[in-house]
C-alpha positions in Angstrom: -20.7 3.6 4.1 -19.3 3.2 0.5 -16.7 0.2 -0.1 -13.8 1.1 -2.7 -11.4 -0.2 -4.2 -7.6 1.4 -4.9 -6.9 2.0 -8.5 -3.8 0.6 -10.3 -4.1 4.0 -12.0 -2.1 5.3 -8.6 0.7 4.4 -9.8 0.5 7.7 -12.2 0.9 9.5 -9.3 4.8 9.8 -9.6 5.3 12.7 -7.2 3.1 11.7 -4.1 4.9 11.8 -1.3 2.1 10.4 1.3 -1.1 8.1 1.2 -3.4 7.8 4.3 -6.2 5.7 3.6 -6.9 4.0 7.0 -10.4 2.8 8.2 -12.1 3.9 4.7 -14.1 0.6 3.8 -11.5 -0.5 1.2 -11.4 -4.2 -0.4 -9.9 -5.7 -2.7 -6.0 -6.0 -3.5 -3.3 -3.6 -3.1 -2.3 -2.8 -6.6 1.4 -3.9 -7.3 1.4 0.1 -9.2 1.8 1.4 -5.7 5.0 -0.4 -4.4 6.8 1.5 -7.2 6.3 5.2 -6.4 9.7 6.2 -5.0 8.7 10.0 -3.8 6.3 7.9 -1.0 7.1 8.3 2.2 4.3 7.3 4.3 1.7 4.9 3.4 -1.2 3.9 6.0 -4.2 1.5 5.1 -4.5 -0.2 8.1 -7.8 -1.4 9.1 -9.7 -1.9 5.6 -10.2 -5.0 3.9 -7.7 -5.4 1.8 -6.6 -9.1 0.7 -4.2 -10.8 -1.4 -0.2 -10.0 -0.7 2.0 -7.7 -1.6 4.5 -7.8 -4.7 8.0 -9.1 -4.5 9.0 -6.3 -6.6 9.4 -3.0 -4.5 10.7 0.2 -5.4 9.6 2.3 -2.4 13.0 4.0 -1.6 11.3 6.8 0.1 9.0 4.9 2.5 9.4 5.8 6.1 6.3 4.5 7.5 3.6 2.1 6.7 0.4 0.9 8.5 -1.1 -2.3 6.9 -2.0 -3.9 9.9 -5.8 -5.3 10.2 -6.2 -6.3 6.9 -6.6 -9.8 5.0 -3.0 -9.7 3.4 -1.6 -12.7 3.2 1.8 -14.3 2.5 5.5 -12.6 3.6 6.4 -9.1 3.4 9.1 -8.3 0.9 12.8 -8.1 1.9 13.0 -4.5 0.8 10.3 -3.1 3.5 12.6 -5.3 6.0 14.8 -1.9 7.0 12.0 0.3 7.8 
């Protein structure tokens, strides 16, 4: 059982359209880089240990579902995942 961590270098991936990364050991935060690829429209990474909060800044016009439950996130979700 590896832990890992997710790269700010995802943010490169301009075109990805979905990111399923539950129950795979992860830690550390979840790089602001993410929140601004607007072709994703499903992101799961529930149950890992992920910590930290999320950005204020969100640009994930796309996003249909997401799945961060059972993690160590802390502090409030941003108003623009409030209309999924």
């Amino acid at each position: 059982f590896t832990e890992a961590t997710i790269p700010s270098e995802i943010g490169n991936l301009s075109s990805l359209k979905a990111l399923c990364m539950s129950r795979n050991g992860l830690r550390g935060t979840v790089p602001s880089e993410l929140f601004g690829l607007v072709s994703l429209e499903t992101l799961y990474l529930s149950w890992n240990s992920l910590r930290g909060s999320l950005p204020l800044s969100v640009e994930l016009t796309s996003l249909r579902e997401m799945d961060l439950s059972n993690n160590k996130l802390t502090g409030t979700i941003p108003g623009a995942l409030g209309s999924l």
